[in-house]
N, CA, C and O atoms as a GROMACS GRO file, in nm:
protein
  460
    1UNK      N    1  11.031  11.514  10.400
    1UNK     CA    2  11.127  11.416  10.447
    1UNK      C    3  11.197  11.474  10.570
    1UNK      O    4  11.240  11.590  10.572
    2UNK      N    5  11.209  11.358  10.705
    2UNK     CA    6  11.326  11.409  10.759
    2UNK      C    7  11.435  11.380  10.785
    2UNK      O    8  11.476  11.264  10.782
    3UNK      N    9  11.495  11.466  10.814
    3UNK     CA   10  11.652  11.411  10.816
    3UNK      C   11  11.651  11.330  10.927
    3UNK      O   12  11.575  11.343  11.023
    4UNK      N   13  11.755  11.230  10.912
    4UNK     CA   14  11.753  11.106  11.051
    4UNK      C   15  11.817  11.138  11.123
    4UNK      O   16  11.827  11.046  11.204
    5UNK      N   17  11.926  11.288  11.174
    5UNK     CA   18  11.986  11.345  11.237
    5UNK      C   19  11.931  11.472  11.350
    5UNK      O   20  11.987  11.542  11.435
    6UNK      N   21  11.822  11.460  11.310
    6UNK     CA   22  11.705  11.579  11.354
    6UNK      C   23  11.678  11.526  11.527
    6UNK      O   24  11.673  11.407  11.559
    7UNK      N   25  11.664  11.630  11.616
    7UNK     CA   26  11.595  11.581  11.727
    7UNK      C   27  11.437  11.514  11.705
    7UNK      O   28  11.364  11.541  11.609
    8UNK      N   29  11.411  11.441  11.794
    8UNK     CA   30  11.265  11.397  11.837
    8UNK      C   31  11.184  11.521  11.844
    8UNK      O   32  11.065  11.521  11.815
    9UNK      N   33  11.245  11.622  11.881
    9UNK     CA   34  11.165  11.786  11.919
    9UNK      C   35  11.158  11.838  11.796
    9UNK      O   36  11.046  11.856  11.750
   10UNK      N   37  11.297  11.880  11.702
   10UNK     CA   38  11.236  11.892  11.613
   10UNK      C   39  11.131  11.834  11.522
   10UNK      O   40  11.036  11.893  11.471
   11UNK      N   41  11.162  11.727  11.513
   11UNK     CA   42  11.064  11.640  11.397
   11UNK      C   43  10.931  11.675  11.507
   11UNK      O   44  10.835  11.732  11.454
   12UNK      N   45  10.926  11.660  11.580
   12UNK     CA   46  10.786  11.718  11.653
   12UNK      C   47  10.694  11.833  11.572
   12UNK      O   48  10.598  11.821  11.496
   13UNK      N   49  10.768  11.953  11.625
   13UNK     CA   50  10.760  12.074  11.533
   13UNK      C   51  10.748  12.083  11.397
   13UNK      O   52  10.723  12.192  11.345
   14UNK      N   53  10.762  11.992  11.336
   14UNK     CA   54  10.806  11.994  11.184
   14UNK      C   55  10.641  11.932  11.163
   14UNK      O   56  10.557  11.990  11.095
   15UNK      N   57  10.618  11.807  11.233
   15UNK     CA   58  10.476  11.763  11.200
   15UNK      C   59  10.373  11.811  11.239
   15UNK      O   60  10.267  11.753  11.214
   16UNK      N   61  10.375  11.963  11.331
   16UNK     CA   62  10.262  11.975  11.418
   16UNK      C   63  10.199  12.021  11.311
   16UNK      O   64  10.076  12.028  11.322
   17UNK      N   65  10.281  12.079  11.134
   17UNK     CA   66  10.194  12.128  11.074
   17UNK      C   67  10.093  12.080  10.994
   17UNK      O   68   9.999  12.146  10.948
   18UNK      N   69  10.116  11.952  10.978
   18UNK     CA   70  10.086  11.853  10.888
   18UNK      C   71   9.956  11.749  11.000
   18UNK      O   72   9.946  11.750  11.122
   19UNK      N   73   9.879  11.676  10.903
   19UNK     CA   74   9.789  11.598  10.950
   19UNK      C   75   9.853  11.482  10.929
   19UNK      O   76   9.800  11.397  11.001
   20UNK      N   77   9.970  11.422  10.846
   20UNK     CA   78   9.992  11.309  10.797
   20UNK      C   79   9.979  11.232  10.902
   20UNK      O   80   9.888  11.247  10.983
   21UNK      N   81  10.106  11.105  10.916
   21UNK     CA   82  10.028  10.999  11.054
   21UNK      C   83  10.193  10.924  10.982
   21UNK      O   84  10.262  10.884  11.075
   22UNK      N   85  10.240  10.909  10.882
   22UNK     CA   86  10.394  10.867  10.892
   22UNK      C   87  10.449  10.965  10.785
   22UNK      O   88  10.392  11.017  10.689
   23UNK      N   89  10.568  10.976  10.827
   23UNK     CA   90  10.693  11.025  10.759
   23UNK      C   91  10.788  10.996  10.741
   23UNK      O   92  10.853  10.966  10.842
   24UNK      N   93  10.856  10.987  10.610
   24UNK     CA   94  10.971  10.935  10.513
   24UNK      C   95  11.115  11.012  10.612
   24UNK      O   96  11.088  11.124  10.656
   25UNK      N   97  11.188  10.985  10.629
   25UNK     CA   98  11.338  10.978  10.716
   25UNK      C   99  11.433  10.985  10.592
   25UNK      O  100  11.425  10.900  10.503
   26UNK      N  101  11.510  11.072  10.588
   26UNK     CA  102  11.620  11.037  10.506
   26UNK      C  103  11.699  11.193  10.467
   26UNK      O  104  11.673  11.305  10.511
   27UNK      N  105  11.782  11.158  10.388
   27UNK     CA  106  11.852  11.327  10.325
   27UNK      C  107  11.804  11.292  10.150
   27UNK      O  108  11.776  11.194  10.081
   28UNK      N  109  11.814  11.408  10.138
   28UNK     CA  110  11.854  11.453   9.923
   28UNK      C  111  11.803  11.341   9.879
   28UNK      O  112  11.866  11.275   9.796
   29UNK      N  113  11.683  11.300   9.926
   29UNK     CA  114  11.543  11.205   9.830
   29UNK      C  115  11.605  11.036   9.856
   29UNK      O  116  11.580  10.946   9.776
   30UNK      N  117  11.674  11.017   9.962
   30UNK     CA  118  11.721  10.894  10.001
   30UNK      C  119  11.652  10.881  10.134
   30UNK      O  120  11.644  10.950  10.236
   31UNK      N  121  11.611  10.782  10.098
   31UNK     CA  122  11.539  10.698  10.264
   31UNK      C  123  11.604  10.592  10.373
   31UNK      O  124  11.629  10.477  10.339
   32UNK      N  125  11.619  10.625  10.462
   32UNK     CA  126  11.634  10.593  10.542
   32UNK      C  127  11.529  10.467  10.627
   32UNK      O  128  11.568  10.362  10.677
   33UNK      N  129  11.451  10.498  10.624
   33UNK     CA  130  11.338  10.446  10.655
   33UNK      C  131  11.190  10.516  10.708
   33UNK      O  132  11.177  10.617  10.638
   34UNK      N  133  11.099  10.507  10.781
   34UNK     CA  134  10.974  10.563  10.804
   34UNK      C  135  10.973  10.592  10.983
   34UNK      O  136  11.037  10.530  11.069
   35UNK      N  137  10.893  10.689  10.998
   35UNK     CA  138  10.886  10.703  11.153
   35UNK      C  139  10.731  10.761  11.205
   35UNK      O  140  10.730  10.878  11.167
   36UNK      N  141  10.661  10.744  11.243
   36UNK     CA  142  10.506  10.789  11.254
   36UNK      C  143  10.518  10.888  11.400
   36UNK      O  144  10.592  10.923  11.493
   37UNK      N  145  10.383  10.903  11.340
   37UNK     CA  146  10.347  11.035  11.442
   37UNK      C  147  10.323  10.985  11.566
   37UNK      O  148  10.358  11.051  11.664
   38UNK      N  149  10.263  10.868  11.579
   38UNK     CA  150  10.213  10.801  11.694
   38UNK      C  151  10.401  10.814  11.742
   38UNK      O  152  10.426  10.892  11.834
   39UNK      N  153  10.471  10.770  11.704
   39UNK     CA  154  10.610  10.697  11.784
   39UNK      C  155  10.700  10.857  11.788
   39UNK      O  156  10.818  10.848  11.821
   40UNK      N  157  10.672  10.928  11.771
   40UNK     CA  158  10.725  11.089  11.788
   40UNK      C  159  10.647  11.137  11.894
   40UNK      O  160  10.694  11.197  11.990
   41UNK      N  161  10.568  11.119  11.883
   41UNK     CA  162  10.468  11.191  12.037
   41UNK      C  163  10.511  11.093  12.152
   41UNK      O  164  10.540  11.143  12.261
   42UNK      N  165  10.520  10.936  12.131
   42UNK     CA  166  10.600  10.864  12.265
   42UNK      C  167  10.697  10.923  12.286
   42UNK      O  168  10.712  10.986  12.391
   43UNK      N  169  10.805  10.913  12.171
   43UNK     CA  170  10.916  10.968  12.213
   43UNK      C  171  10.926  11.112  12.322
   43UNK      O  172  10.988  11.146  12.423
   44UNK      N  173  10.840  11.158  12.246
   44UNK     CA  174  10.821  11.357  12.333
   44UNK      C  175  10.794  11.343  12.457
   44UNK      O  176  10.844  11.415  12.544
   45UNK      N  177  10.657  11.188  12.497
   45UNK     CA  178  10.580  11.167  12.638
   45UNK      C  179  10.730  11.083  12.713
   45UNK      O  180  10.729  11.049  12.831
   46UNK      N  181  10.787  11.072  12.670
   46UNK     CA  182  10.926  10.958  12.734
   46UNK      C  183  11.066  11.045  12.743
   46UNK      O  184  11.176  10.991  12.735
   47UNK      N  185  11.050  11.162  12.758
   47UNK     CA  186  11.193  11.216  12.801
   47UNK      C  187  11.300  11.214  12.675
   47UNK      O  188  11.411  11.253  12.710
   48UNK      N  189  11.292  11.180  12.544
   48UNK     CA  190  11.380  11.186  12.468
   48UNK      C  191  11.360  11.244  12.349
   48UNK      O  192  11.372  11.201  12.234
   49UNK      N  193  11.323  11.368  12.402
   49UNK     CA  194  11.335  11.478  12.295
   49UNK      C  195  11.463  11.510  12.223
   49UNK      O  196  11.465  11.543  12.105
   50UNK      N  197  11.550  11.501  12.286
   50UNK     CA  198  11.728  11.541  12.226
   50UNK      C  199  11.733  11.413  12.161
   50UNK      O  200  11.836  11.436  12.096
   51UNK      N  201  11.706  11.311  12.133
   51UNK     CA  202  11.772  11.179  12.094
   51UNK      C  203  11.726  11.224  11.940
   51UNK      O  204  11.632  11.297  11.909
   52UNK      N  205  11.827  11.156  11.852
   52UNK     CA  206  11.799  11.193  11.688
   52UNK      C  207  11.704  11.086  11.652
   52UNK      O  208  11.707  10.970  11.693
   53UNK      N  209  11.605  11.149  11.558
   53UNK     CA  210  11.492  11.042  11.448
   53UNK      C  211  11.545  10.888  11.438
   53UNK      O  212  11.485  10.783  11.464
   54UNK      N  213  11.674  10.908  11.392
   54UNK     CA  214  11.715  10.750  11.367
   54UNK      C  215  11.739  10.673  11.454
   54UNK      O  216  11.774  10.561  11.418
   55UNK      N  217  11.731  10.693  11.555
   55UNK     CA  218  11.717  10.551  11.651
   55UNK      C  219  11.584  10.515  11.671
   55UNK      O  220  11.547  10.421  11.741
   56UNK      N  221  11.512  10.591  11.607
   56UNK     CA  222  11.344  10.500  11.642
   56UNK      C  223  11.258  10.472  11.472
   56UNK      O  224  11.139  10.457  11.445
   57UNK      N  225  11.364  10.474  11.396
   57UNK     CA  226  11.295  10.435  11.248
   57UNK      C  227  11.225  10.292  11.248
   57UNK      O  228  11.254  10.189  11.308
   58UNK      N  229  11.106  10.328  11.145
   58UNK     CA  230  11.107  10.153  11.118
   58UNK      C  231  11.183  10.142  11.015
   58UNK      O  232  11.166  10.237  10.938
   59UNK      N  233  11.277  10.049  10.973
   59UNK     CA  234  11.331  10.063  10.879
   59UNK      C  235  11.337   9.941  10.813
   59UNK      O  236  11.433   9.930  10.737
   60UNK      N  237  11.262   9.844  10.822
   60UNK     CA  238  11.209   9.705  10.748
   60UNK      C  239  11.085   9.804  10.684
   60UNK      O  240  11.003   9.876  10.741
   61UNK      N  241  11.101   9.784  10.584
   61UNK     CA  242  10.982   9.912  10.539
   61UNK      C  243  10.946   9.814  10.394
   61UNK      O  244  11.036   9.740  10.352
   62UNK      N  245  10.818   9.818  10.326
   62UNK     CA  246  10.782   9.790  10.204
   62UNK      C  247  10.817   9.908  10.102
   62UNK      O  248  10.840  10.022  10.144
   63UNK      N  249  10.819   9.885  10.004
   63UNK     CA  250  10.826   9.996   9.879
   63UNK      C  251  10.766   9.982   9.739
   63UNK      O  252  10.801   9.866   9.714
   64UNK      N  253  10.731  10.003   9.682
   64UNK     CA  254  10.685  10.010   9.553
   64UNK      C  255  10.791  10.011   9.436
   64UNK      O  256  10.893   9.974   9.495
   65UNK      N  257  10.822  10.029   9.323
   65UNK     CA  258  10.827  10.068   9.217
   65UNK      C  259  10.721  10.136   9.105
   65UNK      O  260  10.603  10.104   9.092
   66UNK      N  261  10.800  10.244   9.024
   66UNK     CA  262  10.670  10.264   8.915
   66UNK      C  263  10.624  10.200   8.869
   66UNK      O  264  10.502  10.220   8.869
   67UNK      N  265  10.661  10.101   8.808
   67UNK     CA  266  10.650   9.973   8.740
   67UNK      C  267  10.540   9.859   8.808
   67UNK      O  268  10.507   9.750   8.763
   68UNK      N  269  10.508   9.909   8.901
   68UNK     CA  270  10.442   9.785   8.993
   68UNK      C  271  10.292   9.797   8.954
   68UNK      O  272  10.249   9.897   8.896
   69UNK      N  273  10.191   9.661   9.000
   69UNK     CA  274  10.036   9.673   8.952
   69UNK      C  275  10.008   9.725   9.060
   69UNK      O  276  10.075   9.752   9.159
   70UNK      N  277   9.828   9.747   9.016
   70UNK     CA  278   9.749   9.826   9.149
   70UNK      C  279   9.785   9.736   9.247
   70UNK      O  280   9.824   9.772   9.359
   71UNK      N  281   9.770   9.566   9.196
   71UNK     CA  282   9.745   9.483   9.326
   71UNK      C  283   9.895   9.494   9.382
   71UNK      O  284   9.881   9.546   9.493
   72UNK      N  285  10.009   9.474   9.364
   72UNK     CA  286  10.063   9.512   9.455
   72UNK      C  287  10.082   9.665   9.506
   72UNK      O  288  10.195   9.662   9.555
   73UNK      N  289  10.054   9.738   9.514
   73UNK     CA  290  10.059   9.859   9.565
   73UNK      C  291   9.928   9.853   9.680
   73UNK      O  292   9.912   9.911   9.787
   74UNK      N  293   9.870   9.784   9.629
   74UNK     CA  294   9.728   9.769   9.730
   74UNK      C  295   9.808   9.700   9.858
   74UNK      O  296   9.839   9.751   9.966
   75UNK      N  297   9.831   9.563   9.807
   75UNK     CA  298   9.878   9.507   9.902
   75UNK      C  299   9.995   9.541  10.017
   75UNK      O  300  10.009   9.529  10.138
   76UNK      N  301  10.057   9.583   9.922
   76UNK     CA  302  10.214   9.645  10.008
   76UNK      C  303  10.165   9.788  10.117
   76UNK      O  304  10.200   9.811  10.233
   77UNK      N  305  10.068   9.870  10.021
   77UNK     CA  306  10.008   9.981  10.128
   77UNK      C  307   9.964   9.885  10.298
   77UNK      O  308  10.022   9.904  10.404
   78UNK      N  309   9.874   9.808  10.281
   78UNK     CA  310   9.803   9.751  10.356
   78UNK      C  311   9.893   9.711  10.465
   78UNK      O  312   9.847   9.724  10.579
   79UNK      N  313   9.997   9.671  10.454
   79UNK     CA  314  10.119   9.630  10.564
   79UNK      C  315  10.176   9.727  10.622
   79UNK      O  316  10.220   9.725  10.737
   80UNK      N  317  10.177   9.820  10.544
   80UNK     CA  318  10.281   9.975  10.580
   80UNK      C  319  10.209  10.037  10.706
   80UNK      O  320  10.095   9.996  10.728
   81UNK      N  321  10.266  10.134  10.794
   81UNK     CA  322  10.213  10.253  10.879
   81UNK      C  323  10.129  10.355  10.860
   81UNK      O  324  10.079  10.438  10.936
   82UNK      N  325  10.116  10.319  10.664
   82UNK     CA  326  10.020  10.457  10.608
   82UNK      C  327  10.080  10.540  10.506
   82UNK      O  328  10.023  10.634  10.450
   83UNK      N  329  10.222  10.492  10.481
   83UNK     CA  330  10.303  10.558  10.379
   83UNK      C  331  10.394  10.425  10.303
   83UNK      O  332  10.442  10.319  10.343
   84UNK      N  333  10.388  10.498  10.178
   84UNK     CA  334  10.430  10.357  10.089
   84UNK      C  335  10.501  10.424   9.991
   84UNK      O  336  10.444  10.471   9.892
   85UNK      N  337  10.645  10.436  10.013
   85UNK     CA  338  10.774  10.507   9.946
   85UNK      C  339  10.786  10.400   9.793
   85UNK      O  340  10.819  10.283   9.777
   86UNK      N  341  10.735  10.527   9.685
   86UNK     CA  342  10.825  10.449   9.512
   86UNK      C  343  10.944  10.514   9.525
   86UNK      O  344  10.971  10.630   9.557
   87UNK      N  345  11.036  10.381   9.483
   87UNK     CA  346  11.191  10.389   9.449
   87UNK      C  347  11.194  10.377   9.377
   87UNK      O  348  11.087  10.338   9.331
   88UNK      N  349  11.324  10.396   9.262
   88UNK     CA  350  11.410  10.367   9.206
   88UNK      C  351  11.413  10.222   9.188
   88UNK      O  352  11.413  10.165   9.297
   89UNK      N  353  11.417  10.124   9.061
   89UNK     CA  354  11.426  10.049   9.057
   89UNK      C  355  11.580   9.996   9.047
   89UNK      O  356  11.600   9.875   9.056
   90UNK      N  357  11.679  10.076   9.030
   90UNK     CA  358  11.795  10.101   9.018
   90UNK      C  359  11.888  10.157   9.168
   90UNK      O  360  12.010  10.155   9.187
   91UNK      N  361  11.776  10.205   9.259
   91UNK     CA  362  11.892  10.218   9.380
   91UNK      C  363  11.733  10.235   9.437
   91UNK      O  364  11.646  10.301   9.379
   92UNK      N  365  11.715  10.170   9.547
   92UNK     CA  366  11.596  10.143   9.615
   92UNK      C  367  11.580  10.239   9.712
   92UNK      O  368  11.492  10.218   9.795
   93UNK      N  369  11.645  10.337   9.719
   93UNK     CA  370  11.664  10.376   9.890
   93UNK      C  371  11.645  10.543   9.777
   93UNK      O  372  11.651  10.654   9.832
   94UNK      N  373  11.628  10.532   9.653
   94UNK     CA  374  11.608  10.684   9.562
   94UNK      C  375  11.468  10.640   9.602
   94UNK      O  376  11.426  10.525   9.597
   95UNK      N  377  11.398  10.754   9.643
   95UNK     CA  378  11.266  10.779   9.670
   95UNK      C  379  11.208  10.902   9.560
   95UNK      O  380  11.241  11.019   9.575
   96UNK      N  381  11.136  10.865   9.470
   96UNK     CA  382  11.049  10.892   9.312
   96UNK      C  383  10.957  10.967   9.399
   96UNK      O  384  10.992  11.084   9.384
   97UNK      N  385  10.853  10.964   9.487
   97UNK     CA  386  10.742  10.964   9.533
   97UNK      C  387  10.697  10.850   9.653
   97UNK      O  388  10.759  10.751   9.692
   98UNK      N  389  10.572  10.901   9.694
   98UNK     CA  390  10.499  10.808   9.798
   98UNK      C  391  10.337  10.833   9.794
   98UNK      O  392  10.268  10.932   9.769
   99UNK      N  393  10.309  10.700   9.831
   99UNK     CA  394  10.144  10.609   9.842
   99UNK      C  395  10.081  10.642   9.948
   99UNK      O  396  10.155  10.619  10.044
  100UNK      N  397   9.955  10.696   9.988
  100UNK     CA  398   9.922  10.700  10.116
  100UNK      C  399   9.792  10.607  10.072
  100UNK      O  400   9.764  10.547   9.968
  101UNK      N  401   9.739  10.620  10.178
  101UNK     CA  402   9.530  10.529  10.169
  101UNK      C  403   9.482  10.672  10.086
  101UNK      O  404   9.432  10.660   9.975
  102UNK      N  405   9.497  10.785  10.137
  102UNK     CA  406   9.474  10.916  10.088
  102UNK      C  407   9.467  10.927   9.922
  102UNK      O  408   9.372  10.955   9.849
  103UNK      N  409   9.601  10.895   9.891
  103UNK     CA  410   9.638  10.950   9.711
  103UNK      C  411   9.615  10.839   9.669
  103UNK      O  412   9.642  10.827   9.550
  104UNK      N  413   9.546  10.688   9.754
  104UNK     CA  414   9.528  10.610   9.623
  104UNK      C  415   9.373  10.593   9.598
  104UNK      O  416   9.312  10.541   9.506
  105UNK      N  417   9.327  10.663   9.727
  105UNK     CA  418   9.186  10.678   9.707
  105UNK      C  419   9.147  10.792   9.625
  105UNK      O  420   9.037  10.754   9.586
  106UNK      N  421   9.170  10.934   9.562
  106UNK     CA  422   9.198  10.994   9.515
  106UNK      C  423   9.212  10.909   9.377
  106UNK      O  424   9.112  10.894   9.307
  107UNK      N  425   9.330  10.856   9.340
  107UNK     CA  426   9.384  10.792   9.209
  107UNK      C  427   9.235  10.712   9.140
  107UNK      O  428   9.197  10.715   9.022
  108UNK      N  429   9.183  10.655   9.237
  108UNK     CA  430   9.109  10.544   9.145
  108UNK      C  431   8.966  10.620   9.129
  108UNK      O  432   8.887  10.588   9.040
  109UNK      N  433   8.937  10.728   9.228
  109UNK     CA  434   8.846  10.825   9.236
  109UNK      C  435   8.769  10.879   9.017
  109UNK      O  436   8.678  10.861   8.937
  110UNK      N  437   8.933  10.963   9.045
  110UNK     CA  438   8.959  10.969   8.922
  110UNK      C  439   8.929  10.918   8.785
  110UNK      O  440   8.869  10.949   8.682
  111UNK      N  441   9.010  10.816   8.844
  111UNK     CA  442   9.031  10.699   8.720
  111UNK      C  443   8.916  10.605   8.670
  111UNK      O  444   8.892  10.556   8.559
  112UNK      N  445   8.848  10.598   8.797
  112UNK     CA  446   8.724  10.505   8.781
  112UNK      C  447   8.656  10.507   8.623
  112UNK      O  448   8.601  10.607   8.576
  113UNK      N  449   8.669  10.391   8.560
  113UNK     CA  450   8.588  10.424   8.462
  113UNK      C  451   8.603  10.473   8.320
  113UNK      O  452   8.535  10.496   8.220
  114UNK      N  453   8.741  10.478   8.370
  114UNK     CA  454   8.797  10.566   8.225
  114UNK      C  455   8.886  10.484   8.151
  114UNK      O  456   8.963  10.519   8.061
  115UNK      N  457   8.864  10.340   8.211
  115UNK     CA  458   8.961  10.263   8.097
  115UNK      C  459   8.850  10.096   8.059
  115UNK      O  460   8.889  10.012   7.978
   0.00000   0.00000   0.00000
């Protein structure tokens, strides 16, 4: 997660280690909203490295619950940037975990077959 107070430079640095393609924004497992790799590297090519994460969130964002079926999790992935934050069904913005194309291809990998 990053903090939404972070430079554009940092969060740069922070992802060069990672392959992901979006990342969760927020403090102490609260979201803020999502910000991708594609829109961090503009930011870096556009002079606003000092400007903090949170002015370029998406923050109309889909979410899950545990509670939710495959089909919506399918569906809701499919709209997203590539990351699909489970909340809290009780405070939405508590982030449980997250969905990529990655861990749900993985999940059914698995699962195939076994029920």
């Amino acid at each position: 997660m990053i903090s939404p107070s972070v430079s554009v430079a940092c969060a740069a640095d922070a992802i060069s280690k990672t392959t992901a393609k979006c990342f969760l924004v927020g403090d102490d497992g609260t979201i803020s909203g999502l910000i991708t790799r594609d829109r961090i590297e503009q930011e870096m090519q556009s002079d606003k490295q000092d400007a903090p994460v949170h002015d370029f969130l998406i923050s109309e964002l889909g979410h899950v619950h545990p509670d939710h079926s495959l089909e919506v999790v399918i569906d809701r992935l499919g709209k997203s940037p590539g990351l699909l934050p489970v909340v809290s069904r009780t405070n939405s913005q508590r982030v449980l975990g997250v969905i990529t194309p990655e861990s749900l291809a993985r999940f059914v990998q698995t699962n195939w077959g076994n029920h």
